[in-house]
NUFI-400689 format. One line per field, with one value per residue (C-alpha): residue in one letter; x, y, z. Coordinates in Angstrom, 2 decimals, always signed. Layout:
<recs>
rest: A_...
c1: X_...
c2: Y_...
c3: Z_...
</recs>
This chain:
<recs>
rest: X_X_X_X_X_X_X_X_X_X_X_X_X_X_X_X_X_X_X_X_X_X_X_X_X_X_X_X_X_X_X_X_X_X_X_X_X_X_X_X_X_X_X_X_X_X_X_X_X_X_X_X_X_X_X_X_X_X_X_X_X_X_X_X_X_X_X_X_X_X_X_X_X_X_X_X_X_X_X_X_X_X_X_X_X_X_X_X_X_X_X_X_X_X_X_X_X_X_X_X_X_X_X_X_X_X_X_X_X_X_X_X_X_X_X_X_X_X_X_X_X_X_X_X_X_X_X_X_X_X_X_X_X_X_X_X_X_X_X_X_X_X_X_X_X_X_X_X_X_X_X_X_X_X_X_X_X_X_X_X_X_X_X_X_X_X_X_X_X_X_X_X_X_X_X_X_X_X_X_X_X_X_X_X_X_X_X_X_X_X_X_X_X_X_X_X_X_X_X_X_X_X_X_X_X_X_X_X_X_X_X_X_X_X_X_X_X_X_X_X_X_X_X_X_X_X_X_X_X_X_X_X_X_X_X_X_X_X_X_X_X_X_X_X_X_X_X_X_X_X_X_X_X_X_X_X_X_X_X_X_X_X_X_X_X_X_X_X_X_X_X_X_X_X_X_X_X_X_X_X_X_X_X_X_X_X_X_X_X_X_X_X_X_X_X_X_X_X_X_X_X_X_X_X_X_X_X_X_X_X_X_X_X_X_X_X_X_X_X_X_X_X_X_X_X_X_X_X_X_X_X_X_X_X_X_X_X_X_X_X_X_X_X_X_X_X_X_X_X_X_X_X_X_X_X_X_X_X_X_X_X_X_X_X_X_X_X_X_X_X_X_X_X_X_X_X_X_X_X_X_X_X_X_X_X_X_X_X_X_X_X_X_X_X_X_X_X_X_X_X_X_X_X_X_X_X_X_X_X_X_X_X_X_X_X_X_X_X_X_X_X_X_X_X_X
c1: +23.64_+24.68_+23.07_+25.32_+23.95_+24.69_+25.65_+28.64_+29.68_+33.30_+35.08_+35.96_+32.16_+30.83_+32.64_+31.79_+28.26_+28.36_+30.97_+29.70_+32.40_+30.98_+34.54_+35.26_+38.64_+40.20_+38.95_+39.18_+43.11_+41.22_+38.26_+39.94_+42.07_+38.95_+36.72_+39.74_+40.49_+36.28_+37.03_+39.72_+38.78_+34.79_+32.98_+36.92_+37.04_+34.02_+33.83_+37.47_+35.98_+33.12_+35.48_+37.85_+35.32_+32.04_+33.22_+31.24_+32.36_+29.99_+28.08_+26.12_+25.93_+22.71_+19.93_+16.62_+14.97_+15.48_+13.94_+11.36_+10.64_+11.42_+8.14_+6.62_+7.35_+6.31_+3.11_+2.34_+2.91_+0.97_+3.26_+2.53_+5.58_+4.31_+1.64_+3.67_+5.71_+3.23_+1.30_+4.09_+5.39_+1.59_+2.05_+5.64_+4.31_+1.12_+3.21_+5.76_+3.13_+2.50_+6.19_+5.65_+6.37_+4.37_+5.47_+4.35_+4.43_+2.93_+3.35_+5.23_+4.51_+4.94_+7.61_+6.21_+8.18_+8.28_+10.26_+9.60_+11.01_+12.32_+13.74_+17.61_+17.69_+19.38_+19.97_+21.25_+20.20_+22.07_+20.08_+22.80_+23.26_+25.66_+24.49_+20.57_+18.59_+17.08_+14.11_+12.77_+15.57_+14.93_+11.18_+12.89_+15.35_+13.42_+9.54_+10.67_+13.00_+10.14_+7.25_+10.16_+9.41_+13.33_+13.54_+15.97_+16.44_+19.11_+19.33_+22.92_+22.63_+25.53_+25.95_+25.38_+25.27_+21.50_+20.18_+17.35_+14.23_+12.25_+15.19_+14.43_+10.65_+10.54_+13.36_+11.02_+7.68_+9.29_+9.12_+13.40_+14.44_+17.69_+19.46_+22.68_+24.75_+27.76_+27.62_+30.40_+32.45_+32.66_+28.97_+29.12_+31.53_+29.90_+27.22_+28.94_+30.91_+29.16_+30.68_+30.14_+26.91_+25.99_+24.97_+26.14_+23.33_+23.43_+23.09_+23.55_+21.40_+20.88_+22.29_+25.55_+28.49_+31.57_+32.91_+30.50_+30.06_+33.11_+33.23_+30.49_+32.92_+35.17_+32.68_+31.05_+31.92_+31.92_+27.77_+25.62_+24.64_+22.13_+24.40_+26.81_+25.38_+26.92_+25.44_+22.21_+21.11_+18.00_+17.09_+14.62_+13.59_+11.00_+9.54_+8.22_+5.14_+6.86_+6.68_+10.20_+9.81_+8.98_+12.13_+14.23_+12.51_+13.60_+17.03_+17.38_+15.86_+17.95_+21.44_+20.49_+21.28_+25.27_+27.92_+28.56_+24.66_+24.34_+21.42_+20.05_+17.80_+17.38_+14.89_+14.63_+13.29_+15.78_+13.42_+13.12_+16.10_+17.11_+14.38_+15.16_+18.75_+17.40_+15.33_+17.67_+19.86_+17.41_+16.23_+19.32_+20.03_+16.18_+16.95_+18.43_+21.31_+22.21_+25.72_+25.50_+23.13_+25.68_+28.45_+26.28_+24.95_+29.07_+29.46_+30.46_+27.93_+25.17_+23.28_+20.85_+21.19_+19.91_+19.44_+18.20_+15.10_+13.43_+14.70_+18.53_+16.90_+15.79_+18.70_+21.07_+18.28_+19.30_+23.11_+22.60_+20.69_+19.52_+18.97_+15.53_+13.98_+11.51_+9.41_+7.31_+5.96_+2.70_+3.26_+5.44_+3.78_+5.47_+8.83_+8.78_+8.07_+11.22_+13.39_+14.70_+17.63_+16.35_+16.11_+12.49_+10.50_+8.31_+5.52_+4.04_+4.11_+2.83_+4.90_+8.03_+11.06_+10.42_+6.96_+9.05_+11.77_+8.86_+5.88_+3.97_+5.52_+8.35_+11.22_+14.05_+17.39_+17.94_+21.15_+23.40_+26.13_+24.49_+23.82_+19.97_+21.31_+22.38_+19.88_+16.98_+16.24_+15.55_+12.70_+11.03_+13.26_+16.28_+15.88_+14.72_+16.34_+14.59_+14.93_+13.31_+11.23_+11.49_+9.57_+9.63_+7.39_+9.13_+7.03_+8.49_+12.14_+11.82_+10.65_+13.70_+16.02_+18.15_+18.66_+20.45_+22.14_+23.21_+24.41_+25.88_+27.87_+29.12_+30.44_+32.23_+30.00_+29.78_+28.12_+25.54_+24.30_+24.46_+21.87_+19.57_+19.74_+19.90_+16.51_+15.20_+17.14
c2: +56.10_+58.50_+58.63_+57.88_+58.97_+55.86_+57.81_+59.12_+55.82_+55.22_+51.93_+50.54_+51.20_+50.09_+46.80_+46.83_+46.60_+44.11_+41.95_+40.29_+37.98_+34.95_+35.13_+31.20_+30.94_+32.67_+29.58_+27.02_+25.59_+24.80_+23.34_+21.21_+19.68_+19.46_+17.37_+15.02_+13.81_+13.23_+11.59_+9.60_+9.27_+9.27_+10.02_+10.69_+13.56_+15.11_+14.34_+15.91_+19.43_+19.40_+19.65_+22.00_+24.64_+24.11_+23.70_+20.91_+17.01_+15.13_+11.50_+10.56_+12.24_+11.07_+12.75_+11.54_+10.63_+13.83_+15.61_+13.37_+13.83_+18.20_+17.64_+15.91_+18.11_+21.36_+19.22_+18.25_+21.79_+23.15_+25.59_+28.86_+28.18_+24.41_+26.28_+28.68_+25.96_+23.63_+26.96_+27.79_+24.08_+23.78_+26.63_+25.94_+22.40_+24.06_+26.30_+23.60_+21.13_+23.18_+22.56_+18.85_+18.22_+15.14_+12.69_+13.05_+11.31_+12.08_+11.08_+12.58_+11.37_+7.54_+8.60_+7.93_+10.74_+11.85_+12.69_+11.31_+12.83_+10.87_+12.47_+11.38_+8.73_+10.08_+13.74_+16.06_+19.25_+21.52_+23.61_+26.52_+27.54_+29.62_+32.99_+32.26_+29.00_+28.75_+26.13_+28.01_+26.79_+23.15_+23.41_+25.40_+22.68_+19.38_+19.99_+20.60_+17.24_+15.40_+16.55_+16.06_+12.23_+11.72_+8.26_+9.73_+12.97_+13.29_+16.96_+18.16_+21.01_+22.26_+20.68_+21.73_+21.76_+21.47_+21.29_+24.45_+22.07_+24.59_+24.19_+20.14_+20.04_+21.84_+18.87_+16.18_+18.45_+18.92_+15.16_+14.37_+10.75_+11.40_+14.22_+14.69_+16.95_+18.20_+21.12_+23.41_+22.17_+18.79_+18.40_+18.72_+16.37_+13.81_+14.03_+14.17_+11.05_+8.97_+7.76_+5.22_+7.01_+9.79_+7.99_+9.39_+11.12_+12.19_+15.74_+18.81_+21.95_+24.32_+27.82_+28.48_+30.33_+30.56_+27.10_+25.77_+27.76_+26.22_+22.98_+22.23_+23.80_+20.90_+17.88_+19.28_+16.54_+13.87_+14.69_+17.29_+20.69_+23.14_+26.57_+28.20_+31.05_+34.07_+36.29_+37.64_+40.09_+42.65_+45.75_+47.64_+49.18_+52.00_+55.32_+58.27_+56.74_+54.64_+54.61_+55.84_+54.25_+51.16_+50.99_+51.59_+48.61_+46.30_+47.39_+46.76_+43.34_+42.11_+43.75_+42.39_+38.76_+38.80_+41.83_+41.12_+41.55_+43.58_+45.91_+48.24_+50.75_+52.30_+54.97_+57.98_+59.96_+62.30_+63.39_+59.55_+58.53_+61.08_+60.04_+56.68_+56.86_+58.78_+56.44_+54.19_+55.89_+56.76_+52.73_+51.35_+51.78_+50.52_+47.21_+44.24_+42.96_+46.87_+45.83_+43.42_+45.85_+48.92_+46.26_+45.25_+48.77_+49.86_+46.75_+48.39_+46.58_+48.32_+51.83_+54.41_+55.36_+58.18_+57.91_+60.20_+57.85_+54.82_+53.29_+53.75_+52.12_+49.24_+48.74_+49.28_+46.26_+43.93_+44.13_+43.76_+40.68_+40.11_+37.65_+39.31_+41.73_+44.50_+46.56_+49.43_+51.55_+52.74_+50.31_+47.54_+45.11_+46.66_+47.22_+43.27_+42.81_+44.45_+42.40_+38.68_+38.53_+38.05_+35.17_+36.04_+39.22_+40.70_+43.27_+46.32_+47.75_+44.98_+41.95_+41.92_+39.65_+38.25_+36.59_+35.05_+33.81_+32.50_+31.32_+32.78_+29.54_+30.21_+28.84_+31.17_+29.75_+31.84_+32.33_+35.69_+37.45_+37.34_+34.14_+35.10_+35.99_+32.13_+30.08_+29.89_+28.90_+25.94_+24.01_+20.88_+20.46_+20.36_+17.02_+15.67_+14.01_+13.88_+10.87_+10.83_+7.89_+6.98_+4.30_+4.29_+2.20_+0.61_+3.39_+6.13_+5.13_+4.19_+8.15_+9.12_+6.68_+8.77_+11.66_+9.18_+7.82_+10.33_+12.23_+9.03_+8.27_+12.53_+11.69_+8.67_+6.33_+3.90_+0.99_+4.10_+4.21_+0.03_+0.03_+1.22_-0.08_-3.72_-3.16_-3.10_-6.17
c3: +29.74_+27.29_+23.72_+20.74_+17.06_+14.64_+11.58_+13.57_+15.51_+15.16_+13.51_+17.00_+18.40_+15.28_+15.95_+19.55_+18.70_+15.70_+16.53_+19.46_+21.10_+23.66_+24.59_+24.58_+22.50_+26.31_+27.68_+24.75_+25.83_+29.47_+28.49_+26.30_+29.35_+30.93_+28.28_+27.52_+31.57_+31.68_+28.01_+30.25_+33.27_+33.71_+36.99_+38.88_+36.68_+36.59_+40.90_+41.01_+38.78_+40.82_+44.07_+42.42_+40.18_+42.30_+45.99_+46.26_+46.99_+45.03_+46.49_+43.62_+40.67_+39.65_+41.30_+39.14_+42.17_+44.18_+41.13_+41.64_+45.58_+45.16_+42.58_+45.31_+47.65_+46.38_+45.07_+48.96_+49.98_+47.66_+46.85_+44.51_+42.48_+41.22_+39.91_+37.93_+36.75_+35.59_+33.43_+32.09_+30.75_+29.57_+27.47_+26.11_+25.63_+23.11_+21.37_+20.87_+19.49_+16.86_+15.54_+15.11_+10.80_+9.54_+7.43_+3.66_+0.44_-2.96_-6.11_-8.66_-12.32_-10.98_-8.30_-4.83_-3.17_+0.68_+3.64_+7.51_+10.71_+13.60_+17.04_+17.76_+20.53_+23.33_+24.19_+26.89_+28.19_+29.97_+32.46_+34.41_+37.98_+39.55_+40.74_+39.93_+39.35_+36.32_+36.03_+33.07_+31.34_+32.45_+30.34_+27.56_+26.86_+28.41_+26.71_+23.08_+23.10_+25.05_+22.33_+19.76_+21.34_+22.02_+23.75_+26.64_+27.68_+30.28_+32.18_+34.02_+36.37_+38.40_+41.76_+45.02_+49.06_+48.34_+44.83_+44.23_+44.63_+42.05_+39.45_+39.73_+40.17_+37.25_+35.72_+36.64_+35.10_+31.34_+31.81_+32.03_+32.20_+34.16_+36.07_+36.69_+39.29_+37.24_+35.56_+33.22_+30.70_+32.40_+32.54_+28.38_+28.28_+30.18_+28.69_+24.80_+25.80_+28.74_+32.20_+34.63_+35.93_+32.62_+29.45_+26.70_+23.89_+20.72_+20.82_+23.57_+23.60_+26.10_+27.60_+29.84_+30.77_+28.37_+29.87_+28.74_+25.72_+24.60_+25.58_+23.25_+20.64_+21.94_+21.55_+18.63_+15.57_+17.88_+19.30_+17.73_+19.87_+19.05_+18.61_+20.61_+22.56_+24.51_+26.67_+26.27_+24.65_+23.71_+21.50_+21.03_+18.38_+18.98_+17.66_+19.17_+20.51_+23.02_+26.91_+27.63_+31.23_+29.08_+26.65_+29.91_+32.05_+29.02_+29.33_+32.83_+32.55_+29.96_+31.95_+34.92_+33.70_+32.91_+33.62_+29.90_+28.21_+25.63_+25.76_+23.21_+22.70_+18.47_+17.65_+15.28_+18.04_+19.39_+22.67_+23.46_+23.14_+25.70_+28.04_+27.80_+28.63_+31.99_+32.45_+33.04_+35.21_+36.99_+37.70_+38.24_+42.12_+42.53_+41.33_+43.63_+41.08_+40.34_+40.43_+37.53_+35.92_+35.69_+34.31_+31.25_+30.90_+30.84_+28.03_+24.84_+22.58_+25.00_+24.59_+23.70_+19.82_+18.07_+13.80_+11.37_+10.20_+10.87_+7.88_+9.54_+12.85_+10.70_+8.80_+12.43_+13.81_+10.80_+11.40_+14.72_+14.88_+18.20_+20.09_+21.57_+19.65_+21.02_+18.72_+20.24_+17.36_+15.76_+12.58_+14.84_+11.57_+8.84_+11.11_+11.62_+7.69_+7.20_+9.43_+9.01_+11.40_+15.00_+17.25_+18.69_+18.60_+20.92_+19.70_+21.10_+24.50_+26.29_+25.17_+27.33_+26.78_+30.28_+29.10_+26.33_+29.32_+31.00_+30.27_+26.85_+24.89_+22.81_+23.61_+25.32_+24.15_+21.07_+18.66_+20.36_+18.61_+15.18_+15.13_+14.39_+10.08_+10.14_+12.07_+15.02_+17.92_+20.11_+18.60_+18.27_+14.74_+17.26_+18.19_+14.71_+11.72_+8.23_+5.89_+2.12_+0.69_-2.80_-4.84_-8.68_-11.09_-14.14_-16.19_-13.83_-14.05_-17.96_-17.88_-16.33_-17.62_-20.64_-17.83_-15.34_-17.43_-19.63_-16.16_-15.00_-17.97_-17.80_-14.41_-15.22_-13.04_-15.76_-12.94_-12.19_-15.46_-16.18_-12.75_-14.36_-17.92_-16.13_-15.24_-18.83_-20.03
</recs>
């Protein structure tokens, strides 16, 4: 990797870097077929896609019971990987806890005032496949609806010859009430819009490829979803006291998840910077997905940059808004005091993104492409609705009385105003 200084970044780089593109509107025409024939059509639809996009011809599509007996299995065996599983949920499952609102009321001169929360009935998750399986996703997206206490929380994963029995132990674990073999954009749409065998929810969260990136686009108005996310990204913002081996290790995690990551390294430390970018050259070819890893690295929104202060890093680290942040630096506290726009940040030398994928607690599907200046991300909140409660005295609405009506009667909501005045009669 070469090092770029930002003060001399050109228009077109600058862009590069800061407008992030998940690249769905290339897709958006397709998907669109694609949601209205499941719309249409139900289970022959989503069978057919499976066939044609997957390569795989489909028996039942609802595969809640071989979640169930992969759990078993691995249980019976016990295998290693149950074990990993089960710490990790326990510890997304504590830190997610802590997210629960309660309900409140107080009173406010005579008005009894408060607000409640109540999960959404029904809601989907989306946990990827394709070149990896992902059963980290399945706790990220299952345990926050589950402590959330969503009634039904249906799961669709991509089909296959044979499903990855971690990917749907680790289903069944986050405690999912169905699971579904389809996966892409006809997996949202299933799922948005129900079929013989999917029932439909209320809201769709959860990571994926630009299909289905933008089929939740497609659906969204009709069910709610949590954000749409491209591919991932990190950067890390460090100073001169940083492990240069470190910084590069970062990088190569993050690349090694999509040819079209963005990964970043900002410091005001012209020596490492430079070792950094070696670095990473230099761990590339060691790594088993190197291939994937020298597309992202290639990726125009990735690099090594060079500025002339910290307060330029910190200020390049705002724009930015990342969807992982990494801060190695003497005074990493006041850095992160400084900074709003990031979907979750990881401090000091010995707080990689990966324990953050994994198993420290937060959750792992975060806003990408600068979605981090406009909302978070996944949380218990996702799956929650807020209502107010009011109840008013006759003393507490006489108090009140002259300013409703006198706002009433500005708006010409004459029947407002009368409401109100009846109850004094």
């Amino acid at each position: 990797m070469e090092v770029r200084t930002v003060a001399e970044l050109s228009p077109a780089e600058r862009r590069a870097l800061f407008d992030r593109d998940a690249g769905i509107e290339a897709v958006r025409g397709n998907v669109r077929g694609i949601v209205d024939r499941v719309r249409e059509e139900g289970d022959v639809a989503v069978r057919e896609f499976a066939e044609k996009f997957d390569g795989v011809a489909v028996g039942n599509l609802d595969v809640t019971g071989e979640a169930a007996r992969a759990h078993e299995r691995l249980d019976d065996a016990d295998d290693p990987v149950l074990d990993a599983v089960r710490e990790a949920a326990a510890n997304i499952r504590a830190f997610h806890d802590r997210q629960r609102p309660e309900d409140w009321r107080d009173d406010f001169d005579g008005r009894e005032l408060g607000r409640r929360f109540r999960p959404v009935d029904r809601a989907g998750v989306y946990v990827p496949g394709g070149t990896a399986a992902y059963p980290s996703s399945a706790l990220m997206g299952v345990i926050p609806a589950t402590v959330a206490g969503v009634d039904h929380v249906a799961v669709a994963t991509p089909p296959a010859e044979e499903l990855n029995p971690v990917t749907l132990a680790a289903i069944h674990e986050a405690g999912a009430d169905a699971v579904y073999q389809v996966g892409g954009a006809q997996a949202i749409a299933a799922l948005a819009y129900g079929t013989e065998t999917v029932t439909t929810v209320q809201k769709v969260v959860g990571p994926g490829n630009k299909w289905v990136t933008a089929a939740k686009a497609e659906v969204r108005g009709d069910v709610e979803i949590d954000f749409l996310a491209g591919p991932s990204e990190v950067l890390v913002l460090a100073d001169g006291s940083a492990d240069p081996e470190l910084v590069a290790a970062e990088l190569l995690a993050q690349a090694e998840h999509d040819p079209n990551a963005s990964v970043v390294a900002v410091t005001d430390d012209a020596d490492l910077a430079a070792a950094v970018a070696d670095a990473v050259e230099t761990g590339i070819e060691a790594r088993e997905r190197a291939e994937t890893i020298r597309a992202a690295l290639d990726n125009d929104a990735s690099g090594v940059l060079h500025t002339r202060s910290m307060s330029e890093a910190v200020l390049f680290t705002e724009e930015y808004a990342a969807e992982h942040l990494s801060i190695v630096a003497d005074n990493d506290e006041a850095l992160l005091g400084r900074i709003s726009n990031a979907g979750s940040v990881f401090l000091g030398p010995h707080s990689p993104v990966a324990a953050g994928d994994y198993a420290a607690g937060p959750n792992h599907v975060l806003p990408t492409n600068g979605g981090a200046k406009r909302y978070g991300g996944l949380s218990v909140d996702t799956f929650l609705r807020s209502s107010t409660v009011q109840r008013l005295d006759r003393d507490a609405l006489d108090g009140i009385a002259d300013t409703i009506t006198t706002l009433a009667e500005a708006e010409g909501l004459e029947a407002h105003a009368e409401s109100v005045r009846k109850r004094f009669e």
